[in-house]
MIDRENMAR-701351 format. One record per residue (C-alpha): residue number from 1; y, z, x. Coordinates in steps of 0.1 Angstrom, whole numbers. Layout:
resi c2 c3 c1
NUM Y Z X
...
***
This chain:
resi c2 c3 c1
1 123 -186 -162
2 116 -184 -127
3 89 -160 -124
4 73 -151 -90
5 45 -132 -78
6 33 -120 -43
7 3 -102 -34
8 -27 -95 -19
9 -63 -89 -37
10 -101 -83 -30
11 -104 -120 -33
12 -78 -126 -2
13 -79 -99 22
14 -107 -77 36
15 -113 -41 20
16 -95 -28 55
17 -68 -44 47
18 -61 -37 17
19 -71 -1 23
20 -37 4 50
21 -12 -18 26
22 -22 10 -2
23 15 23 -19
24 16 57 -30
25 33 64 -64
26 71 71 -43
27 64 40 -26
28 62 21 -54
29 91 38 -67
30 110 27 -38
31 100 -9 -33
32 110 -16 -72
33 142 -4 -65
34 148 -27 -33
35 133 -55 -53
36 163 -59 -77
37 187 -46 -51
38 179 -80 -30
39 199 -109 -36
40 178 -132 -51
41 156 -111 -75
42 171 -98 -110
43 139 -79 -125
44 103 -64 -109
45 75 -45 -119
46 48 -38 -93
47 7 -35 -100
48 -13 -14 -77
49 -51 -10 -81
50 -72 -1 -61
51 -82 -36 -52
52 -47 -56 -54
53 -11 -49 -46
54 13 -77 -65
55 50 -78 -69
56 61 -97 -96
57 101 -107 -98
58 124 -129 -116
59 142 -147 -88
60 165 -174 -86
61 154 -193 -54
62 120 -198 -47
63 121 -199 -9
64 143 -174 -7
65 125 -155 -31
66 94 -155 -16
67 109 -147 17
68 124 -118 6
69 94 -104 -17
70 74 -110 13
71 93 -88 38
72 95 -60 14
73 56 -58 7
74 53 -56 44
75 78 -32 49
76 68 -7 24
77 32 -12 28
78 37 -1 70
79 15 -37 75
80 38 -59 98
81 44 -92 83
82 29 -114 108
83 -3 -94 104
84 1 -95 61
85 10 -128 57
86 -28 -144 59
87 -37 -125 29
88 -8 -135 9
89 -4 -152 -25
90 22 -167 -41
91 24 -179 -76
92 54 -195 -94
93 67 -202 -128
94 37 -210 -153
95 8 -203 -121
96 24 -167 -120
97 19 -164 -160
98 -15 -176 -154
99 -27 -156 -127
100 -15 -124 -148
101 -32 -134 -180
102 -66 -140 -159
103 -61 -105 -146
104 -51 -87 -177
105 -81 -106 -191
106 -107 -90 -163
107 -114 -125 -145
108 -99 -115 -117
109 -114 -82 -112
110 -140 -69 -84
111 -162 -66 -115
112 -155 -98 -140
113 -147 -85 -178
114 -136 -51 -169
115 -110 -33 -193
116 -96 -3 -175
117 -69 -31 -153
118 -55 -32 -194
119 -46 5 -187
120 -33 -4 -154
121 -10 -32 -163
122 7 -12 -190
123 11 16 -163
124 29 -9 -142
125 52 -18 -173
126 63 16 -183
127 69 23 -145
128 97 -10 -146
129 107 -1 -176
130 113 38 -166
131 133 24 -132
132 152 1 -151
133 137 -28 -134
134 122 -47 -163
135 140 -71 -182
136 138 -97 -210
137 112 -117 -184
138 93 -86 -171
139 87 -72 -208
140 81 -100 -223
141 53 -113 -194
142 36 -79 -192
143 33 -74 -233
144 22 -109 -239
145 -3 -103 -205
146 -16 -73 -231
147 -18 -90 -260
148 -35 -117 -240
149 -62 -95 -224
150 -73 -75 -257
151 -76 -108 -277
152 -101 -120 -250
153 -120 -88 -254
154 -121 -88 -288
155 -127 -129 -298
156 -152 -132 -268
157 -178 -115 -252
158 -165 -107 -221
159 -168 -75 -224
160 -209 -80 -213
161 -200 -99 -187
162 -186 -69 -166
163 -180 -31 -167
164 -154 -4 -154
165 -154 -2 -115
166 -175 35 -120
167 -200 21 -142
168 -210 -9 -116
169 -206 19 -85
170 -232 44 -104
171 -256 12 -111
172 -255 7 -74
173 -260 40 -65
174 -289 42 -88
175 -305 12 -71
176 -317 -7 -103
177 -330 26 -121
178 -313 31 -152
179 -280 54 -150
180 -286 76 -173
181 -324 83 -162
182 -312 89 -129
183 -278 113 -135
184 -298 130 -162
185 -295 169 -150
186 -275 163 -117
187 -244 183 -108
188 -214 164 -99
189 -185 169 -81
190 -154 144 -92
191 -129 147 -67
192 -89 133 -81
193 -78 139 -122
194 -60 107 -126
195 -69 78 -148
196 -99 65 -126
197 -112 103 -121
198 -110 112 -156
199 -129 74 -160
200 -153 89 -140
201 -162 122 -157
202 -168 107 -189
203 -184 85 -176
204 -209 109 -162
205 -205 131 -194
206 -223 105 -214
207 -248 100 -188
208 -262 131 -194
209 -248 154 -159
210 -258 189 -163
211 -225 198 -150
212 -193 187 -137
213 -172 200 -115
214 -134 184 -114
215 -112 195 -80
216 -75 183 -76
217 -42 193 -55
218 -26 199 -87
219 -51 229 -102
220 -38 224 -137
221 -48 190 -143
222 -83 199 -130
223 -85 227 -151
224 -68 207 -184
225 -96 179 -179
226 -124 203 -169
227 -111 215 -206
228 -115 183 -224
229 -149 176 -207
230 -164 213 -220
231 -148 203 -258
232 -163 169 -260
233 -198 185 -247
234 -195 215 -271
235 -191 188 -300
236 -225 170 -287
237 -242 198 -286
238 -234 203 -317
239 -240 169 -333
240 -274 162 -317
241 -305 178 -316
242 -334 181 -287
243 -324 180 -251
244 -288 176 -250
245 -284 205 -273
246 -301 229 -252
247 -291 217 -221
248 -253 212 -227
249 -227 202 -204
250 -207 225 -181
251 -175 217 -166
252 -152 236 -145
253 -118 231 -123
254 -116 241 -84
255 -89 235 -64
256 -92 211 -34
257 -99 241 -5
258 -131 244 -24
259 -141 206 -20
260 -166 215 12
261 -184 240 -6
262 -185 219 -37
263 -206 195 -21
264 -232 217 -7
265 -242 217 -42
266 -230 188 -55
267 -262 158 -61
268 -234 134 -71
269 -196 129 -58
270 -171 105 -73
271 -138 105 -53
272 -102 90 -63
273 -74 106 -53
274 -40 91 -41
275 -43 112 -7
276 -35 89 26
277 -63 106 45
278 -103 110 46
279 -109 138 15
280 -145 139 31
281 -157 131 72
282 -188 122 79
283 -191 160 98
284 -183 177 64
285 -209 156 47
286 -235 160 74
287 -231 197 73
288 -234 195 31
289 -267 182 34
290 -281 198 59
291 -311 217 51
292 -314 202 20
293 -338 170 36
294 -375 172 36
295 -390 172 72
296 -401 141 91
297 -436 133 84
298 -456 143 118
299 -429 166 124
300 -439 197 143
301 -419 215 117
302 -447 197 90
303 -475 213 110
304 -486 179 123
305 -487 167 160
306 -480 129 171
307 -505 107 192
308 -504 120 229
309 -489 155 217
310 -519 171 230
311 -516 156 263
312 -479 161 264
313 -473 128 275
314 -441 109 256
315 -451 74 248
316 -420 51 256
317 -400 41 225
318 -414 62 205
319 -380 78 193
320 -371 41 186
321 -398 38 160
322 -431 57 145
323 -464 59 163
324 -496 55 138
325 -523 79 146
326 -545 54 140
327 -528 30 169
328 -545 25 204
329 -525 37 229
330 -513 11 251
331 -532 11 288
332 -512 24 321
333 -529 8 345
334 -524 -25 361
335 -555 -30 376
336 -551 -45 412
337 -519 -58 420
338 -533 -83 447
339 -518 -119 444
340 -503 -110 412
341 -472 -134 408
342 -453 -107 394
343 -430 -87 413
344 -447 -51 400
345 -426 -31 421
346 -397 -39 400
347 -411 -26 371
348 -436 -1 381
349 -429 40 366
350 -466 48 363
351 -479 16 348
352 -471 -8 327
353 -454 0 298
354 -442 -18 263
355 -400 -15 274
356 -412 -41 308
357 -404 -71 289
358 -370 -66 299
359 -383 -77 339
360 -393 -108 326
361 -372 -119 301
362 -357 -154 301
363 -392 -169 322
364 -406 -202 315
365 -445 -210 298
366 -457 -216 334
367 -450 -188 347
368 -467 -171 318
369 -494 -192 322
370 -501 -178 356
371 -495 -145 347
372 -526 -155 324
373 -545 -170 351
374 -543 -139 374
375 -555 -122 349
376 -585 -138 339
377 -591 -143 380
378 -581 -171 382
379 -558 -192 405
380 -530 -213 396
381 -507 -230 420
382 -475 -227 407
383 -457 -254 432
384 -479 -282 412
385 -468 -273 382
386 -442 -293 367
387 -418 -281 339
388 -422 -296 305
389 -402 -302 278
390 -431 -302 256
391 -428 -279 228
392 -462 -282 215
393 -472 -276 253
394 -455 -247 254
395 -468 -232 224
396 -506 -238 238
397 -496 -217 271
398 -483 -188 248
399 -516 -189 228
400 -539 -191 262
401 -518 -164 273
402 -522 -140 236
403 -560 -150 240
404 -561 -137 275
405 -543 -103 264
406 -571 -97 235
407 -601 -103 259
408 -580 -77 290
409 -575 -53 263
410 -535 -41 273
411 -502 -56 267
412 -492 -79 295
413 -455 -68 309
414 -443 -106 300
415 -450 -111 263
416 -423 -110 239
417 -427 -73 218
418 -442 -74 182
419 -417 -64 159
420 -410 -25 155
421 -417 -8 123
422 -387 -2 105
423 -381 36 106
424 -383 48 66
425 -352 67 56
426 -355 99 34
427 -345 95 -5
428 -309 100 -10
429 -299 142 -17
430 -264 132 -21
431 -252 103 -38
432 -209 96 -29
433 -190 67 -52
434 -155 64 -33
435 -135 47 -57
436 -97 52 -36
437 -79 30 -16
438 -70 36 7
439 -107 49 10
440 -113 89 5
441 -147 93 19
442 -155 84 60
443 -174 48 63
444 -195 65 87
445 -209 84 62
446 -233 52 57
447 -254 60 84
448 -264 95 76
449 -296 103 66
450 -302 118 31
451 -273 103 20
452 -262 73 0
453 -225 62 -4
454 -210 35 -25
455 -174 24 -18
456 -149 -4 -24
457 -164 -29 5
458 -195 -21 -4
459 -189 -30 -43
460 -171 -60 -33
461 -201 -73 -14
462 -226 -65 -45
463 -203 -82 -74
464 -198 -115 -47
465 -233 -124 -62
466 -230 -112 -96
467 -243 -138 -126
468 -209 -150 -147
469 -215 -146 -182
470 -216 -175 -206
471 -180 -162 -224
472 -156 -161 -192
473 -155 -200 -200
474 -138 -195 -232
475 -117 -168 -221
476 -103 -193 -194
477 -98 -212 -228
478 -78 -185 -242
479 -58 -182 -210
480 -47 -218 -207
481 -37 -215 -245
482 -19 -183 -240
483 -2 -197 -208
484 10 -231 -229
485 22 -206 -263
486 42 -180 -233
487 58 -209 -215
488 73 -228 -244
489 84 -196 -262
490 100 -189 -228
491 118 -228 -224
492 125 -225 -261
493 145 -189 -258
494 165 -202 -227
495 183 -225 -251
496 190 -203 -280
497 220 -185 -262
498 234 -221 -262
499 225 -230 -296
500 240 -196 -310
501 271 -200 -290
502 277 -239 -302
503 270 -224 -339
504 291 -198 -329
505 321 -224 -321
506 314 -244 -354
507 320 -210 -375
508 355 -206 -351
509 362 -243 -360
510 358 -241 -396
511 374 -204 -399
512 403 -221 -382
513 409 -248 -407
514 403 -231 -442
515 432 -211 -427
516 454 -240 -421
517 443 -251 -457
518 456 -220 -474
519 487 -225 -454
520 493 -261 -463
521 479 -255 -500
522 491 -211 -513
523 484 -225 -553
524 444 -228 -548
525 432 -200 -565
526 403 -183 -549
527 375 -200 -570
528 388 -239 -554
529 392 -219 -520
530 352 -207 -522
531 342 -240 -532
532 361 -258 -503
533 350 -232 -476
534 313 -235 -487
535 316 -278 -486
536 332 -275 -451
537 302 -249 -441
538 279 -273 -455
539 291 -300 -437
540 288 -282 -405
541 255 -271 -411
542 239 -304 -421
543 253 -317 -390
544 245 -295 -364
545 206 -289 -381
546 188 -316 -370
547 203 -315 -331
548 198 -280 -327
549 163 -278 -343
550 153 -312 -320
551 167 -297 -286
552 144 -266 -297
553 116 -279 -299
554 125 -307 -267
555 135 -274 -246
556 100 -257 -255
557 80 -293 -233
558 81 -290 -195
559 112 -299 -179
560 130 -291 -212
561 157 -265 -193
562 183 -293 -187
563 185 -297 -223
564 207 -264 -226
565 227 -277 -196
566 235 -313 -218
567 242 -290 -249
568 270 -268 -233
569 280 -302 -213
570 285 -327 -250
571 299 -298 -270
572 326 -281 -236
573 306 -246 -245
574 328 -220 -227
575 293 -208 -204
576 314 -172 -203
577 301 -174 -240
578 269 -187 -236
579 263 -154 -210
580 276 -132 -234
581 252 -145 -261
582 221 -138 -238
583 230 -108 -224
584 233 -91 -261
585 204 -111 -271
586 187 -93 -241
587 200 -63 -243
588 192 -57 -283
589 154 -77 -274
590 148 -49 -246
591 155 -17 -266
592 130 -30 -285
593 107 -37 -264
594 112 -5 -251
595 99 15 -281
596 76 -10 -290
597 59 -1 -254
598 61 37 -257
599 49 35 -291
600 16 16 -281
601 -19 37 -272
***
């Protein structure tokens, strides 16, 4: 075995990243089918989520292999190598079972413990396997990798320690409340009908949406899951009394022109779609929600006037940050300006005003101090007053200087500004949950007002903190195990073509002489001839037990391969033979693999 695996994940490259190296379905197609065409790669399979692109192989030079896998990822991904490489990953041979166990297993995953990367890695086998690019290795990794990753879900309690990417994404967009408290009667617009999409309306379905509405480029698949959702809500309504019974859920297709006027209506929008471009701008999602925000408080649209309305005079900064009513206006006049040791005229525009810290930024305690002085009339030469390095002296200036400014009345031009209220941004209309990648809905979408938007960065950054639950240590458990079992099943099956072919040779060897013994002997009967052929097999078979069982179970131990090399070497194995073993070993193991795959759910 000589598996290898290169790729790129949330855990190794920003969301940006990731979000340009995105494949589309024909891409994949295509870099599968350059993957087994390159020299040192014999089988592939590809997994592409929305947070990782890996490309697994079976290679027969590592360097080379790596190399190679490298360049292709770059090429088909439209990232230039040089820029891809800092975010790579490489695992080999047992690492590269490991790391795909974790991740079939959910350890690996943005959220820790989710299942739907199950779906996903099965998707990625039946896509080799479809292309021809899966072989004994590739099945045999990605099945055990299932196996692996619904034992740990079932033996363990993993699955408490994480959820699907649109359960976490609608916990953060209801900001702590509970989901279904805070979907309960919304409409929502789901934007994609794949698996992630279709995730996503049920999802919201059992949260208790009042309706759905499902837009997609292809119109039927809208419509066929629009139909599944109304069906599944018709048999709720049906099966429970009170609320959900006379409220029901509604679900309809629309086709993707219709997407704008969707979300005029839409309180909720969960987009995943495979398109290469925004689905939504910022523009479109400003104009949706437009109208639908309450007007500012003090507002002359709210019938209420701000502080110096009447007077029509604009108080500086105040579209930076709210004025209270209650708040003193700050005073405009300087007083005198004789002997101040300011330079006013650089900061005069009728008055002082609270932007003039700017024109004395960066000036030392004593010239503060006899800023303070003037003042209070008072005189300070400045030319006998040395600098000091005194902290604590310092701070006593500053504090003359705040006590000055209480008695005076105004804001001195030269004190540092207090902190500005932070402006208070109106409860969320429309809540967005972009789930694509690369991403569906504009970043700059998170700076509108009235709006709240949950993306891929965004969930990164929230599950980098997340608490680890108490079972992901004995699912790393069942990892390790699993990696152990997979590697000497692995070792062990690279000698059995050998052991087959030297059994093989024994059966030629004794074939050969029972039919020089009916030449040399034509009297035996055929009761002596049975009982001389099955002593000869015996023979053979007692011999050849006990080495071929041993270099079994040596060949299953690390570093065991070179047994199979001293096997064909002590016994002259014709290696033509031994190849002809394993490929209809492979070939017979593969069929039925195959239908063991398409039969699964």
């Amino acid at each position: 075995m000589s598996l290898l695996v290169v790729g790129l994940s949330h855990r190794s490259a920003p969301v940006s990243v990731l979000e340009r190296a995105a494949l589309s379905q024909d891409t994949q197609v295509k870099l599968l089918q350059d993957t087994v065409a390159a020299e040192p790669a014999t089988e592939a399979a590809v997994l592409a989520t929305c947070n990782r692109i890996e490309l697994y192989a079976d290679v027969d030079k590592f360097h080379a292999g790596v190399a190679e896998l490298s360049t292709l990822l770059a090429q088909h991904s439209g990232v230039g190598l040089d820029e891809l490489t800092p975010y790579l990953y490489v695992h080999y041979e047992d690492r590269a079972v490991h790391h795909l166990f974790s991740v079939a297993c959910g350890l690996d995953s943005m959220v820790v413990g989710e299942g739907q990367i199950l779906g996903q890695i099965k998707d990625s086998l039946a896509q080799a396997q479809e292309l021809h690019t899966a072989g004994r290795l590739m099945n045999d990794l990605f099945q055990q990798g299932l196996r692996v990753g619904k034992r740990a879900h079932s033996e363990t309690g993993i699955d408490r320690a994480g959820q699907s990417l649109v359960t976490f994404g609608l916990e953060q967009l209801a900001s702590g409340a509970d989901v279904g408290t805070w979907a309960r009667g919304k409409r929502a617009l789901v934007i994609g009908a794949g698996s992630m999409s279709s995730l996503a309306a049920a999802t919201l379905a059992r949260a208790g949406v009042r309706e759905i509405v499902i837009a997609n480029r292809t119109y039927e698949r809208a419509e066929r899951l629009a139909q599944i959702l109304t069906e599944q809500g018709d048999k709720g309504s049906k099966g429970d009394e009170g609320d959900q019974g006379e409220t029901g859920l509604t679900a309809r297709a629309v086709p993707m022109d219709a997407v704008a006027a969707e979300v005029t209506r839409a309180g909720l929008v969960v987009s995943c779609t495979g398109a290469t471009g925004l689905v939504l701008t910022a523009e479109s999602v400003a104009t949706a929600v437009e109208g639908r925000l309450p007007a500012p408080a003090g507002s002359a649209s709210a019938g209420a006037e701000g502080p110096g309305a009447a007077s029509g005079r604009t108080t500086p900064g105040a579209a930076a940050r709210p004025v209270r009513e209650d708040a003193p206006l700050p005073a405009t006049s300087t007083g005198t300006e004789e002997s101040c040791p300011l330079d006013l005229s650089a900061v005069q525009g009728g008055g002082f005003s609270v932007l003039g810290e700017a024109a004395v930024a960066g000036m030392d305690a004593a010239t503060l101090e006899q800023h303070a002085a003037w003042v209070d009339n008072a005189t300070v030469d400045r030319r006998e007053r040395r600098r000091t390095p005194d902290a604590a002296a310092d701070a006593e200036l500053i504090t003359a200087l705040a006590a000055t400014v209480r008695v005076s009345g105004r804001i001195p031009e030269r004190r540092r500004p207090e902190p500005a209220a932070a402006v208070p941004r109106p409860e969320p209309v429309l809540a967005l949950l972009d789930l694509a990648m690369p991403r569906d809905i504009d970043a700059a979408v998170h700076r509108l007002a009235g709006v709240r938007l949950v993306d891929i960065e965004s969930l990164a950054e929230a599950s980098a903190g997340a608490p680890m639950a108490a079972d992901v240590d004995q699912v790393r458990r069942i990892v390790s195990d699993e990696v152990a079992a997979f590697g000497a099943a692995q070792r062990a099956a690279h000698i059995t073509p050998t052991v087959v072919a030297l059994r093989t040779m024994a059966a030629d060897v004794v074939a050969s002489e029972i039919a020089r013994l009916d030449g040399r002997l034509p009297g035996l009967d055929d009761r002596q001839r049975g009982e001389i052929t099955q002593t000869v097999r015996r023979v053979v078979d007692k011999l050849l037990h006990a080495p071929t069982v041993r270099v079994k179970q040596l060949a299953a131990e690390p570093g065991g391969a070179g047994y199979a090399d001293a096997l064909r070497t002590l016994f002259d194995l014709d290696p033509e033979t031994v190849a002809a073993v394993s490929r209809a070993d492979d070939e017979t193991d593969g069929s039925k693999k195959d239908a063991e795959n398409r039969g699964r759910a």
